[in-house]
Each structure stands twice: as structure tokens, then as C-alpha cells.
C-alpha positions as CSV (number, residue, x, y, z in Angstrom):
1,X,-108.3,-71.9,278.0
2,X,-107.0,-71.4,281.5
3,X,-108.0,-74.2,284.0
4,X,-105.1,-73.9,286.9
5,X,-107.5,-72.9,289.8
6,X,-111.1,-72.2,288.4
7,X,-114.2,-74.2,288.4
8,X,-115.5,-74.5,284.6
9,X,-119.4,-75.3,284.4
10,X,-119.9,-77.2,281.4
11,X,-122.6,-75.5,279.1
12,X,-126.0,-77.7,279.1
13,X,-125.5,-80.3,277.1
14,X,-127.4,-80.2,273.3
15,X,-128.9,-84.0,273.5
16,X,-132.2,-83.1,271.7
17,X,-132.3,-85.2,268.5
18,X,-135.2,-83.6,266.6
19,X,-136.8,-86.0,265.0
20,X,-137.6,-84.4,261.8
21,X,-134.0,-84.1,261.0
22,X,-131.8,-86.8,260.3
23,X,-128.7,-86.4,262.1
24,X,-125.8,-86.3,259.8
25,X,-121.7,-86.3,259.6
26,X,-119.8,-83.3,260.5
27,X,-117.2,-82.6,257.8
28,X,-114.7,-84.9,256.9
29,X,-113.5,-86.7,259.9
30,X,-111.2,-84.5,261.0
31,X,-110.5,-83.9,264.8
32,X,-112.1,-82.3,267.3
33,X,-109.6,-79.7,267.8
34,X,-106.4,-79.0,266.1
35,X,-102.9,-79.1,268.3
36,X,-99.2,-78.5,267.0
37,X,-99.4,-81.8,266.0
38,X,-102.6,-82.3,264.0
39,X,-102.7,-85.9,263.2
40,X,-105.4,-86.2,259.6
41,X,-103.4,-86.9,256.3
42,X,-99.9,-87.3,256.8
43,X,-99.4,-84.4,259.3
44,X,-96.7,-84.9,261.7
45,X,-97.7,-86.2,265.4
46,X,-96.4,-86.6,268.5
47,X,-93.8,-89.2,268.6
48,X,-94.2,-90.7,272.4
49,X,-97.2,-92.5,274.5
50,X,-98.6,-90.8,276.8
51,X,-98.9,-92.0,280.2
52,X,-102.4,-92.2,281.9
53,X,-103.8,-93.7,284.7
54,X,-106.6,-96.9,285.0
55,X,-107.4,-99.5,287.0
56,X,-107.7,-103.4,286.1
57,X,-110.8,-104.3,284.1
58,X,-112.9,-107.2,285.9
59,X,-113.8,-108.7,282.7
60,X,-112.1,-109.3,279.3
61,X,-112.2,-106.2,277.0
62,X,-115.4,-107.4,275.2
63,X,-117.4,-104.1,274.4
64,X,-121.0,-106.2,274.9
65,X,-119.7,-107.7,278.7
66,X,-117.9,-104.1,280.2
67,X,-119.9,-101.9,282.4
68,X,-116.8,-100.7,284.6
69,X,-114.3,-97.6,284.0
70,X,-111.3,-99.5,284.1
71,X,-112.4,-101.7,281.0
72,X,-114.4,-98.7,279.6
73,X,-111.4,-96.2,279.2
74,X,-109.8,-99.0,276.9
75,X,-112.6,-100.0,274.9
76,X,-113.8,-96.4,274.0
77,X,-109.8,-96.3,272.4
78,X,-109.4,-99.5,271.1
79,X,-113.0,-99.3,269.5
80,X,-115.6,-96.3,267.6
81,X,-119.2,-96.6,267.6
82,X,-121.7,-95.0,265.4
83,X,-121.6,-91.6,266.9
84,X,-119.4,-89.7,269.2
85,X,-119.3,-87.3,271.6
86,X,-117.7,-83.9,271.7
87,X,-116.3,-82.6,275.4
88,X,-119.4,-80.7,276.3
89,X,-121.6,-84.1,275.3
90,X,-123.1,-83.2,271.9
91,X,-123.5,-85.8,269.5
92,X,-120.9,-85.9,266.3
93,X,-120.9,-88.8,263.8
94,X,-118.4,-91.5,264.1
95,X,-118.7,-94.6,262.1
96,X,-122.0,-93.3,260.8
97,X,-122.6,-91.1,257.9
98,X,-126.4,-90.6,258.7
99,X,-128.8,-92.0,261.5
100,X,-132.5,-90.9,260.2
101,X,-136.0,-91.8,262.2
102,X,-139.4,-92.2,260.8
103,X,-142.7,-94.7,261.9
104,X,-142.5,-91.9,265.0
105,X,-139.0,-92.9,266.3
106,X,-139.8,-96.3,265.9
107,X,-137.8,-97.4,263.0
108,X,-134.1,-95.8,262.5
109,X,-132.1,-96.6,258.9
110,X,-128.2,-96.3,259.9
111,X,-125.8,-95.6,256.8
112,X,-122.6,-96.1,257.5
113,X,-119.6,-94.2,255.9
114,X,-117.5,-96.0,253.2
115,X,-114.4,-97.7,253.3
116,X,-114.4,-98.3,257.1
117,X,-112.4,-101.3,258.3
118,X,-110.8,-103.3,261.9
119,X,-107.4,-103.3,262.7
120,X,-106.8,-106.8,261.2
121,X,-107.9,-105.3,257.5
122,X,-111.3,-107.1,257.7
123,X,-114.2,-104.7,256.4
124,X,-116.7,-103.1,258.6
125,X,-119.8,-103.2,257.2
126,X,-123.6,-103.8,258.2
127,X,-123.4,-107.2,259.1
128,X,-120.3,-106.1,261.5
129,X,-122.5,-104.3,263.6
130,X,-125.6,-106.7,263.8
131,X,-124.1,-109.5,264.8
132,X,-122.2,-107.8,267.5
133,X,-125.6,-106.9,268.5
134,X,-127.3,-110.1,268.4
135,X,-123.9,-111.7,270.3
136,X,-125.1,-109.6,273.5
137,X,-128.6,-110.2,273.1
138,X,-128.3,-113.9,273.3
139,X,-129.1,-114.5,277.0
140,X,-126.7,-117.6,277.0
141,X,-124.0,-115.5,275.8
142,X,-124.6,-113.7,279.6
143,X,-123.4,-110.2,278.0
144,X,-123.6,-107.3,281.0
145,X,-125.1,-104.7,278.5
146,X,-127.8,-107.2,277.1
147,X,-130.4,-104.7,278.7
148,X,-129.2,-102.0,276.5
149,X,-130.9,-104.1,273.5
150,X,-134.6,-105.0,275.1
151,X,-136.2,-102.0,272.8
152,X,-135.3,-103.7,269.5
153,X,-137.8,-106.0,268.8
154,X,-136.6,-109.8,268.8
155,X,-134.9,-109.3,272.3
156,X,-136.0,-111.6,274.8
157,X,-134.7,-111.8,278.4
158,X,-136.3,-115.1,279.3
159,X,-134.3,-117.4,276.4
160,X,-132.2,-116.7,273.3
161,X,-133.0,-115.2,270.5
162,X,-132.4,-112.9,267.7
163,X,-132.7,-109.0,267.4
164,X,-135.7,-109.7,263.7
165,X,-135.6,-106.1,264.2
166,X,-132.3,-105.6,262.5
167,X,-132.0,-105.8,259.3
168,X,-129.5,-105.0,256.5
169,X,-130.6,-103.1,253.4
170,X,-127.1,-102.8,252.3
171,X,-123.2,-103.2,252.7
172,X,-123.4,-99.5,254.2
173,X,-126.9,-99.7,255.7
174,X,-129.2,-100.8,257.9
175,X,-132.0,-100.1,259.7
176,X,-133.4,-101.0,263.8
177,X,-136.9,-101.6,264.5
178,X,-137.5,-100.9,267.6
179,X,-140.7,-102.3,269.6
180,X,-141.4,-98.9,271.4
181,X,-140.4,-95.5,270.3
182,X,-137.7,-93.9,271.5
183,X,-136.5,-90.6,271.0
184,X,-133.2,-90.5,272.3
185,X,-132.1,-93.7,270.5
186,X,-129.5,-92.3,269.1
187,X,-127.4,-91.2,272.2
188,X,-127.7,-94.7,273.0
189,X,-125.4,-95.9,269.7
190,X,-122.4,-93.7,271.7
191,X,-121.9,-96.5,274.2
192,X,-119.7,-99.4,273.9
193,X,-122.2,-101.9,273.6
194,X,-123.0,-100.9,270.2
195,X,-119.7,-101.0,268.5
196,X,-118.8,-103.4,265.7
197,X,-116.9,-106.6,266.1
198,X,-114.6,-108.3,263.6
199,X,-115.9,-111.9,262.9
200,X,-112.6,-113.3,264.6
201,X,-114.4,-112.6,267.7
202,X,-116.9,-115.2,267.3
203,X,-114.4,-117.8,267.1
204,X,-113.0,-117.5,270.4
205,X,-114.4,-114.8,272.6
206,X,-112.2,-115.5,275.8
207,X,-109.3,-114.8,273.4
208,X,-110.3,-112.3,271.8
209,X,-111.5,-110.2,275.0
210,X,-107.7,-110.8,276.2
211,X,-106.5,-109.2,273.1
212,X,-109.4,-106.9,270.8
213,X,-109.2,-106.2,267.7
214,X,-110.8,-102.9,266.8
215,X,-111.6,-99.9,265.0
216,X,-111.2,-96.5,266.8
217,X,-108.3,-94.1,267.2
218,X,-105.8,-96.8,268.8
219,X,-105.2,-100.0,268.6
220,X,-103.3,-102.6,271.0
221,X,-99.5,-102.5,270.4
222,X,-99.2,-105.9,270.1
223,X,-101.1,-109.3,271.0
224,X,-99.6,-109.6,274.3
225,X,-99.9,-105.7,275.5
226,X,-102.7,-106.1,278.4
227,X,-100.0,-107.1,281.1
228,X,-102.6,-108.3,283.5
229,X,-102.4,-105.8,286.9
230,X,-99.8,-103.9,285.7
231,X,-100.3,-101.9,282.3
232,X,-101.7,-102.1,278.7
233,X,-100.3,-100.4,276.1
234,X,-101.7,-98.7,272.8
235,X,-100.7,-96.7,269.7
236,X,-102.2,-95.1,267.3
237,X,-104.3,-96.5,264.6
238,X,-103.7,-94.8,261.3
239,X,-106.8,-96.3,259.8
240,X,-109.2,-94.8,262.1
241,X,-111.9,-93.0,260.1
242,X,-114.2,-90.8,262.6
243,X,-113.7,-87.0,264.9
244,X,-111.0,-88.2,267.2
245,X,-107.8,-89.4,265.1
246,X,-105.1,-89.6,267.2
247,X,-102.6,-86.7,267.6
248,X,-99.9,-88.3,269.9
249,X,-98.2,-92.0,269.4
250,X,-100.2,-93.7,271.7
251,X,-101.4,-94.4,275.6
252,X,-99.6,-96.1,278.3
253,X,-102.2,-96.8,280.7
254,X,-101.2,-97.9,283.7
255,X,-103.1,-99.5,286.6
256,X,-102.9,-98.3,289.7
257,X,-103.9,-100.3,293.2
258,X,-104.0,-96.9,294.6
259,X,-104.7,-93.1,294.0
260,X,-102.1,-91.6,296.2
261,X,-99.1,-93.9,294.4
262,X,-100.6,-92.4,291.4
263,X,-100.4,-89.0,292.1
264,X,-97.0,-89.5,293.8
265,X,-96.0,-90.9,289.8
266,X,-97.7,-87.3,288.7
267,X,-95.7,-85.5,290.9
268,X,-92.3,-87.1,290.3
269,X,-93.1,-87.1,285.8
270,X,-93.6,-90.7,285.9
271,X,-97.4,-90.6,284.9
272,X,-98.6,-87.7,282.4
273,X,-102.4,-87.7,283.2
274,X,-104.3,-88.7,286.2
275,X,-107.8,-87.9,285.5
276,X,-108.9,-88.6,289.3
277,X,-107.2,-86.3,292.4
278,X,-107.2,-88.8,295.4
279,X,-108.2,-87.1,298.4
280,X,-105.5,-86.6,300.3
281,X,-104.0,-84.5,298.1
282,X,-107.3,-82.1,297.1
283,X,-106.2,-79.2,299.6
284,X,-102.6,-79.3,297.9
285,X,-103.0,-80.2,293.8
286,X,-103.4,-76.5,292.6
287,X,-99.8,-76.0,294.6
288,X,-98.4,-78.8,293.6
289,X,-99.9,-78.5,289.7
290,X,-100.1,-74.5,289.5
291,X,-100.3,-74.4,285.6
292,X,-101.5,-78.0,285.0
293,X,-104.4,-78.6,287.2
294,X,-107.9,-79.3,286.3
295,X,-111.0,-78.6,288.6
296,X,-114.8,-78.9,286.3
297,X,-118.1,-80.4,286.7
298,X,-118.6,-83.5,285.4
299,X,-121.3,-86.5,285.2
300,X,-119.9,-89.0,287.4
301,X,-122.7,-89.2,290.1
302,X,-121.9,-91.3,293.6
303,X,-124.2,-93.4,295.5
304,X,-124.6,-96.3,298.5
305,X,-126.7,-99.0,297.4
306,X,-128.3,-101.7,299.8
307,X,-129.2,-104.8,298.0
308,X,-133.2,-105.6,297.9
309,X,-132.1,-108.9,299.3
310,X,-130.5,-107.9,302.5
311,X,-132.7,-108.5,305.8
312,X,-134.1,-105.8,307.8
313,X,-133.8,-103.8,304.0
314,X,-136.3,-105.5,301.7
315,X,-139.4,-104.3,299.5
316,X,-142.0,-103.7,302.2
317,X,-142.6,-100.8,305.0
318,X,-139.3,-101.8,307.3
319,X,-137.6,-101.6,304.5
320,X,-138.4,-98.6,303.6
321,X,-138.3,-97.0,306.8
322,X,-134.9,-97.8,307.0
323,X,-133.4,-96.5,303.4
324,X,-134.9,-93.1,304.0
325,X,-133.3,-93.3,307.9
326,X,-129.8,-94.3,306.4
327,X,-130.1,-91.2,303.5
328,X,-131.4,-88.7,305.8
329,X,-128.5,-89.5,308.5
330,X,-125.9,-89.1,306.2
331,X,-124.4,-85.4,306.5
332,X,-123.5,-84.9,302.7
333,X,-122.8,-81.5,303.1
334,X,-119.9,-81.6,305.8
335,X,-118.5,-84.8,303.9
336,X,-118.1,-82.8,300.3
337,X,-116.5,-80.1,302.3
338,X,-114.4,-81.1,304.7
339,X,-113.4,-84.7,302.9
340,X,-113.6,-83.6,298.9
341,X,-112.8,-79.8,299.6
342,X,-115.4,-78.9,297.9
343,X,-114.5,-80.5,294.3
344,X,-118.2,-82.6,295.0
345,X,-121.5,-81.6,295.5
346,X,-124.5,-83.0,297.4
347,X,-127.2,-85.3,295.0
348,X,-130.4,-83.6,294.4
349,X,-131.4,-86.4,292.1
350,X,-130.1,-89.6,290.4
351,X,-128.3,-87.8,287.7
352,X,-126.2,-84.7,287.6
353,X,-126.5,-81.1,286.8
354,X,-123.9,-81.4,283.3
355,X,-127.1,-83.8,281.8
356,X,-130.1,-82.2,280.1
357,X,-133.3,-82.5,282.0
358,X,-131.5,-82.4,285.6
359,X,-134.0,-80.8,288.1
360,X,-132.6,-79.9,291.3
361,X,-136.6,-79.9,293.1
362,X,-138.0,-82.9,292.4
363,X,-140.8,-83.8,294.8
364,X,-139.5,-86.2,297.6
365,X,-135.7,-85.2,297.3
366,X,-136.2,-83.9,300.8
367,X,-134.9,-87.6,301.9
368,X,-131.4,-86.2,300.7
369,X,-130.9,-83.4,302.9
370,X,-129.3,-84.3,306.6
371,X,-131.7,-84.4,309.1
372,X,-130.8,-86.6,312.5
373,X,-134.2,-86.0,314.0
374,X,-136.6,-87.3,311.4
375,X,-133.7,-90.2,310.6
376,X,-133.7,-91.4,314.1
377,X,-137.8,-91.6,314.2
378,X,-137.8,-93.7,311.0
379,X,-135.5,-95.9,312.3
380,X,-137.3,-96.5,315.6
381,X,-140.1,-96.8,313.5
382,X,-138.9,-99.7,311.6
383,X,-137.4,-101.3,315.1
384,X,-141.1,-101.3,316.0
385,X,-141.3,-103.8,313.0
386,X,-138.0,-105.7,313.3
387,X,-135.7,-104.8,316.0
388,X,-132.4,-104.5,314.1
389,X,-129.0,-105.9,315.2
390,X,-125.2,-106.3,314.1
391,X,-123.1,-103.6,312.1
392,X,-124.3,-101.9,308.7
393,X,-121.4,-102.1,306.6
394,X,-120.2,-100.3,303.6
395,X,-118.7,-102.2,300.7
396,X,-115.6,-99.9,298.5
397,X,-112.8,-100.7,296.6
398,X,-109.3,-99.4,298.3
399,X,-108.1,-98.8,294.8
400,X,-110.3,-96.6,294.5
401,X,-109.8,-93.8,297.0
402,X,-112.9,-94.1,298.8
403,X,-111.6,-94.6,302.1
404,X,-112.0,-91.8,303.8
405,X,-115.4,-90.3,302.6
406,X,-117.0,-93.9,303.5
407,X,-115.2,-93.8,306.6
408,X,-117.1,-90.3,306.9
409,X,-120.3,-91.7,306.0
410,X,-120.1,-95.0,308.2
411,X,-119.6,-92.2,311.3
412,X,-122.5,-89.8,310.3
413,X,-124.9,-92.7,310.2
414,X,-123.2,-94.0,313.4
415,X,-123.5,-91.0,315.6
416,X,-127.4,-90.5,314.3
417,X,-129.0,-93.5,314.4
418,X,-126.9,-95.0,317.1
419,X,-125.9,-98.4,315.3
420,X,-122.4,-99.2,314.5
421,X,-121.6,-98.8,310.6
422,X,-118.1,-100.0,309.4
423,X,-116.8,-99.2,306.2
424,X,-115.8,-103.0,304.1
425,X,-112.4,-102.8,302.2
426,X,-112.1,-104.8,299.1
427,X,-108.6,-104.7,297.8
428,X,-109.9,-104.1,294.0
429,X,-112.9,-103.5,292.1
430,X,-113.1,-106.3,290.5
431,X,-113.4,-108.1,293.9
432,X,-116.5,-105.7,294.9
433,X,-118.3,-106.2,291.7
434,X,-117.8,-110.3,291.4
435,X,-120.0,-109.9,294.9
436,X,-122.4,-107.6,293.6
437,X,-122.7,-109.8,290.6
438,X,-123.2,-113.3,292.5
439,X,-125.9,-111.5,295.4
440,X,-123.3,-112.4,298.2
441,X,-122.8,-108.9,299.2
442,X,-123.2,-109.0,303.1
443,X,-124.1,-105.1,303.1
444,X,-124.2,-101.7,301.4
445,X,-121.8,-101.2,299.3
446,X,-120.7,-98.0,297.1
447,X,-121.7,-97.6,294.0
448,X,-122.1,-94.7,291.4
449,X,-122.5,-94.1,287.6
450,X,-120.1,-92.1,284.7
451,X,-122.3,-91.6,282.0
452,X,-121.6,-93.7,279.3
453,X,-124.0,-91.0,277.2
454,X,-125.2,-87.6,278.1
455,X,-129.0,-88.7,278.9
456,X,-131.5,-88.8,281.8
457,X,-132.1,-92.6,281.0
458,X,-128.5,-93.5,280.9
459,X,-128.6,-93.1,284.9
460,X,-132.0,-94.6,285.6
461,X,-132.4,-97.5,283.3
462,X,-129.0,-99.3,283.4
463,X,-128.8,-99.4,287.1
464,X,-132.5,-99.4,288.3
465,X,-134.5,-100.9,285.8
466,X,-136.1,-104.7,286.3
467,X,-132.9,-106.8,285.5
468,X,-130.5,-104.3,284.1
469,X,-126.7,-105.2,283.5
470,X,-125.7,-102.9,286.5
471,X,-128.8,-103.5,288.9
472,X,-126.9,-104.9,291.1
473,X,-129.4,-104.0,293.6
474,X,-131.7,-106.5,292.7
475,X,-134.1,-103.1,292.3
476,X,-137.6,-104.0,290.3
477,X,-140.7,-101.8,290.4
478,X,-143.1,-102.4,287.3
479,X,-144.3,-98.5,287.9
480,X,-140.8,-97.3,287.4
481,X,-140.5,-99.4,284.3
482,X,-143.4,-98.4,282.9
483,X,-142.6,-94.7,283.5
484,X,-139.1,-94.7,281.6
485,X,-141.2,-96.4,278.9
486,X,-143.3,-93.4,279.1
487,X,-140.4,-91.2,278.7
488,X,-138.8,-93.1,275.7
489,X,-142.0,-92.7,273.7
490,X,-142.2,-88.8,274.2
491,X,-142.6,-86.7,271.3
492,X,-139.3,-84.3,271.6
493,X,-136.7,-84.3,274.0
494,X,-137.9,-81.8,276.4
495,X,-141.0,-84.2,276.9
496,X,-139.2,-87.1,277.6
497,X,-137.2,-84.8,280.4
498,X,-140.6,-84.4,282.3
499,X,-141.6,-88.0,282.3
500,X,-137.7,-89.1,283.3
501,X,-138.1,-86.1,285.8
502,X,-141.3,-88.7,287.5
503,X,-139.1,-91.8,287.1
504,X,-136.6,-89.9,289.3
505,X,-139.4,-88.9,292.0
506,X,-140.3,-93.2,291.7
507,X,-137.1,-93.5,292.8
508,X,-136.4,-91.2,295.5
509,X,-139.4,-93.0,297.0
510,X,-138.0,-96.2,297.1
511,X,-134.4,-95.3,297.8
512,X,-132.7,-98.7,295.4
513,X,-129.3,-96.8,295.7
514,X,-128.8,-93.4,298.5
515,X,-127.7,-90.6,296.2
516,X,-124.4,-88.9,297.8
517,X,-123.0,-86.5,295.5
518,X,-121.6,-85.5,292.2
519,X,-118.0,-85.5,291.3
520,X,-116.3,-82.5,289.6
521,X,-113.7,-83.8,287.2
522,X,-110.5,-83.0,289.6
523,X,-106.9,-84.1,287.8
524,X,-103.6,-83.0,287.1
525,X,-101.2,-83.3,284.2
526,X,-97.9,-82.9,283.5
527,X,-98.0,-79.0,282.0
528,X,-95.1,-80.0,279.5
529,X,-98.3,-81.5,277.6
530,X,-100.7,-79.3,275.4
531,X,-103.8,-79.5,274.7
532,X,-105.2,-81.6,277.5
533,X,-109.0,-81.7,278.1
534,X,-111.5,-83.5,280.1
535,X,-115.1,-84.7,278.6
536,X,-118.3,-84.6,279.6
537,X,-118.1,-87.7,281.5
538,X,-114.8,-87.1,283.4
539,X,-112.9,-89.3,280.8
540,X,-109.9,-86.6,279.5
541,X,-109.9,-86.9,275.6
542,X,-106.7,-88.5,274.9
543,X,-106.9,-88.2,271.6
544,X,-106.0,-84.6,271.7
545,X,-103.0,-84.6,273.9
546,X,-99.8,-83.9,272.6
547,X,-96.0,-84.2,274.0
């Protein structure tokens, strides 16, 4: 398929899981794709990494502790969940022969397929995955993606406990009892929260977070191959039983400070894939790549969040006043334009348009369409409350290239409500989000979401919902909850849709983040590669690549 200068649109993505059906394997693990170098048996494969790009995870690769992209582009290699997802977001069994519902999507008996085992030899069976499970449920264990687990019964936020709703029948099954039922459990399993972990982890979790020991299509290439700030290095692993066996020797993955040094490597053959375009180079890629250049819509989504905590900009009517002036100065148009050259477009929700149930006309989405006039009267409004002093700032990460578009969004707020906004340069992620995570952020800062599984409450729930892992907000609203409870419980997917579809309308009332736009996946690659393909999610499926 051609993809030098044309925008794809990813097809809607098939996330229904009908209910009366279990879901079951697709044929014989083989991968998702065949290349000149199909890797299942003992097929011949490319011989050399390839090189990608990444950033430096904040935490230690434990799957139950990373909610970043940095540490989630090596954990969905190093590890394989229950299902998978193919590049247009439909589910495909992974580690899972079967996943089958019954007490009205309340109960869900897992069967795993046989002979699965880690990296280190040691089986995976049952037990693998509930204990993984139970790890980040334990609220002194202080997992990140502890929230993912509140439906199964057992899960308490408030002290430590164990997920009673797990329970294994056999070896090679098990079965989840949830305390609410949920239709789209199943998408859920996809993430990296649910994956197994070998019972060497338990022994010394620090450790093993600095080197993992998995079971997915690569594997670390040796104990010592996560050179902090600099690189980490896998290969393939030949054991790997699931849809995306390896087709090339492994993946460099080198972590970049910056975007443009990144794309420089591109240019000069240093760096085979860099799945993110920095922006000073989006009016020049397709020259500079004009046979390996990739331009497609994708599910990251973009957004400024001002914590609930900051003065001026807590729960209450100044509050609000002020979130709605802020989103309706900003001039999202002009910035997707003129500073993304029109690879991004302008948030008509909390989601994106590649995720079934996306609906560009909710009711209040108004608030995200530029308007100086009515911005200026809600902030004078809100003066009338609490006069309002000092500079708005905006949080980012320089190695992230977002520079120049918060630079652009600190100026249209600026120049319409008259205040003076700043962006606020942290010199890494990691930096940004060990604020966030602490509540010491002194203003907005950016923030965003790249679905970690093609659903509505992937985006809502995660980052909005009453103490989430990535609320770093400080966002609660028991109507909100309540609603994506709602939702969950539907009878079919198309139900649930129109009760998220409210959720999102609780939200763009409240404003916890400012919606700005939706990434296109925008990347280059070096064209002596074949078979080179971005997801879903903006993540390019590595597996497939071949030298």
C-alpha cells in the first residue's frame, strides 16, 4: 500500500464483543502479515535490529506501574497479554485461546492456550496471571494501573486486599468475577496491566522492573541492555506463542532528548523508524522521505489540563468560568494549521474519530471552538469573583516537541484574555509527570492520551475518573462516575457508546483537561525497510518490519 503523501483514514474500528459469542483464537498463531522474511517455524528472518525511536521511561518497566509511552513501547515487546490488537484495532487472541461471558457480562472464564512459557523457561499458567493481578491491586504495592482492576470484585482502593473474584479452575483457565457488568471487558485484557509475570518478579520488584523477564515477541538482549538515558536493546524471542512473532532480529530503541536530533538520525540512516515527525520538519518530511513517509489518523488525542487544586481554578463557579475562558480562547484551528501543517485536527470530544462511538456533536462541545468574545466575558465574569493575578503557565516536556504549539497556545490565550501565559519547559517527561504525580504542579500543564485499547472508556476512565492512575488532575465528580458505570453495564456495544457519549457531555461541562486536537500518526522510515506499518494507536508494529 502506498503511503508517501496520502492521508489514510483508518476503517471504524470492530470493538463490539457480542456477548453471546465467545471470542476465540484466530488460526494458529501465525503473524499478522507475511513479509520476505516470515518468521513462524523455522523460516528465515531478518538478520539485523532495527533502529527505532523512544524516550526514557519514568518508572521501572513493571507492566502494573507504566502509564507512559516511553515505558509502554517496551513493555508491549518485551511482554503479550491475553489478546491483541490488529492495526486497524480489532481484537485477535494472544495468550488466550478463548475469553467467554455469561451471568450478563458479569462473570468471564479465560482459557489460556497450552504450552505458553516466560523467557526464563518458567510456565505461564493461571496462577501467572492472577497474581500479577492481585500485585497491582494491593494499594501498598502503589501500582499506577491499580484503577484498571476496581470492577473485579475484591478490589478495594481504601486498604489492601485481594481480587476473591479471580479464581483458577485449571492450569489453563480461569475465570473473573466482576462486581458490575461490563461489556467491553475484554478490550481491557489488551493493556499492559493485565499481562502475566514470572514469579521471580515477586522477589525483588525494583530488580526486576530494571531488567523484565517476559513473554511476547522480544525479549531483552541481555540483563544489562536498558542503558539508562541512552538506549535498550531487544531481540527476538523464539518462544513467543501469539499473532505478532517477530520477523526481523530485534529493536534498538533509542531515546531521544529531542525530536529534531531524531529526525536528523532519520535523515543521515542512523535511526530506521521515527514514529513521531517533530514539527519543524512537517512542511519538509514528504521531500525529505518521498517513498518512505507516513501521514494517517490515529488515536493519540492532545489536551491542557489545570489541576483541581490550583487557585483561582477549583470546583466551584470561578472555576468554572475560567476553564471554559481558557478553552474557548485558544485558536485550535490556526495552531493545527499553521504549527502541525495540518497533520492534527481540532478536539470535538475526549476521544478521537479512529475509536468506535466517537461523536463529533455532543451537546456542550461548543466550549471547543475559538471564540475571543464570549472567552473574554467568562473571564471578567470570574474576576468579579476573584480578581486573578500572576502568569498562567503551561507545563511540557522539551523532549517531546511541544515547544512551539504551547508556545502557540500560551499567545492565543494571551492576546484574548489579556493575561500573560508562558509556556514551562521541563527538560524530560519524567520530570513533568513526578510533579503531576506529587500535586506540585504550579500550573497547566500538557497532557494527552494514546489509547492503550480501542474503546470510549479507555479515554474517560483512566484519566478522569475519581482517583484513576492518570488523573493527575485531581478530577472527581460522583455523576461522571456513575455514568461510565452506566455505560459498562450496557447490553451491546452500541449502548454502551450512547451512555459514554453522556459521560463525554459530563465532561465538557466541567472542563478536567481542555481538549486541543488529535494527532495523525506522522513518521518516516528508512524506505530500504519493507513492510512497515503504524497501528491503531500510533505505535508502528515492529513486529512486521524487515531489513
Amino acid at each position: 500500500m502506498n503511503r508517501r503523501t496520502q492521508r489514510q483514514l483508518l476503517a471504524p474500528l470492530s470493538v463490539a464483543v457480542a456477548t453471546a459469542l465467545a471470542l476465540s483464537a484466530c488460526g494458529g498463531g501465525e503473524p499478522n502479515g507475511s513479509g520476505d522474511n516470515a518468521s513462524s517455524g523455522g523460516s528465515k528472518v531478518s538478520g539485523e535490529l532495527i533502529s527505532v525511536n523512544n524516550t526514557e521511561p519514568q518508572n521501572g518497566l513493571i507492566p502494573t506501574n507504566t502509564s507512559e509511552v516511553g515505558g509502554g513501547k517496551i513493555l508491549s515487546q518485551v511482554f503479550a497479554g491475553l489478546v491483541a490488537f490488529d492495526a486497524k484495532g480489532n481484537v485477535v487472541m494472544d495468550q488466550a485461546e478463548k475469553i467467554e461471558p455469561s451471568d450478563g457480562n458479569k462473570t468471564w472464564t479465560i482459557t489460556l492456550k497450552a504450552g505458553l512459557k516466560f523467557t526464563n523457561g518458567e510456565a505461564i499458567t493461571s496462577k501467572s496471571f492472577i497474581d500479577a493481578w492481585n500485585y497491582a491491586a494491593k494499594k501498598s504495592n502503589a501500582q499506577s494501573s491499580s484503577n484498571f482492576f476496581r470492577n473485579i470484585v475484591g478490589f478495594s482502593d481504601k486498604k489492601d486486599s485481594t481480587l476473591s473474584g479471580l479464581k483458577a479452575v485449571s492450569d489453563t483457565e480461569f475465570t473473573v468475577k466482576l462486581n458490575d457488568a461490563e461489556v467491553d471487558f475484554p478490550l481491557r485484557l489488551g493493556y499492559s496491566a493485565f499481562v502475566p509475570m514470572p514469579s521471580v518478579a515477586y522477589k525483588d520488584m525494583k530488580a526486576f522492573g530494571e531488567s523484565p523477564i517476559g513473554n511476547g515477541p522480544y525479549k531483552l538482549e541481555a540483563p544489562d541492555a536498558w542503558k539508562h538515558n541512552e538506549r535498550i536493546r531487544l531481540v527476538r524471542n523464539d518462544d513467543y506463542v501469539g499473532p505478532d512473532k517477530a520477523q526481523n532480529a530485534g529493536l534498538d530503541m533509542i531515546f531521544y532528548s529531542k525530536q529534531d536530533a531524531a529526525y536528523q538520525d532519520a535523515l543521515a540512516g542512523n535511526l530506521d523508524v521515527l514514529d513521531k515527525v517533530p514539527g519543524s520538519s512537517l512542511s519538509v518530511y514528504q521531500d525529505d522521505f518521498p517513498d518512505s513517509a507516513i501521514n494517517q489518523t490515529s488515536s493519540v488525542f492532545q489536551s491542557l489540563t489545570i489541576p483541581q487544586y490550583l487557585e483561582h481554578f477549583k470546583p466551584g463557579k470561578e472555576g468554572e468560568l475560567r476553564r471554559q475562558a481558557i478553552s474557548l480562547a485558544i485558536d485550535r484551528a490556526s495552531i493545527t494549521d499553521k504549527i502541525f501543517n495540518a497533520t492534527s485536527t481540532p478536539a470535538k470530544d475526549f476521544s478521537s474519530p479512529v475509536i468506535s462511538g466517537f461523536n463529533g456533536n455532543l451537546k456542550g462541545n461548543d466550549v471547543l471552538s475559538y471564540n475571543a468574545d464570549r472567552a473574554k466575558e467568562l473571564w471578567a465574569q470570574a474576576d468579579k469573583i476573584s480578581k486573578y493575578s500572576g502568569t498562567f503557565t503551561i507545563g511540557y516536556n522539551v523532549d517531546g516537541d511541544h515547544e512551539s504549539w504551547v508556545t502557540a497556545v500560551a499567545n492565543s490565550i494571551s492576546s484574548t484574555l489579556g493575561i500573560q501565559a508562558d509556556g514551562k519547559p521541563y527538560p524530560a517527561f519524567k520530570q513533568l509527570l513526578d510533579d503531576e504525580a506529587a500535586n506540585t504542579s504550579t500550573g497547566a500543564f500538557r497532557s494527552g492520551w494514546q489509547g492503550d485499547y480501542p474503546a470510549q472508556v479507555n479515554f474517560m476512565a483512566q484519566q478522569y475518573q475519581t482517583g484513576a492512575g492518570a488523573n493527575n488532575g485531581r478530577y472527581t465528580n460522583p455523576a461522571f462516575d456513575k455514568q461510565l458505570a452506566a455505560a459498562a453495564a450496557a447490553k451491546d456495544q452500541d449502548a454502551a457508546n450512547a451512555e459514554y457519549s453522556k459521560a463525554q457531555e459530563i465532561l465538557l461541562a466541567d472542563l478536567p483537561s481542555i481538549p486541543l486536537w488529535n494527532q495523525n500518526s506522522v513518521g518516516v522510515y528508512n524506505p530500504a525497510l519493507k513492510n512497515v506499518e503504524f497501528a491503531w494507536n500510533s505505535v508502528p508494529l515492529y513486529f512486521k518490519i524487515t531489513k
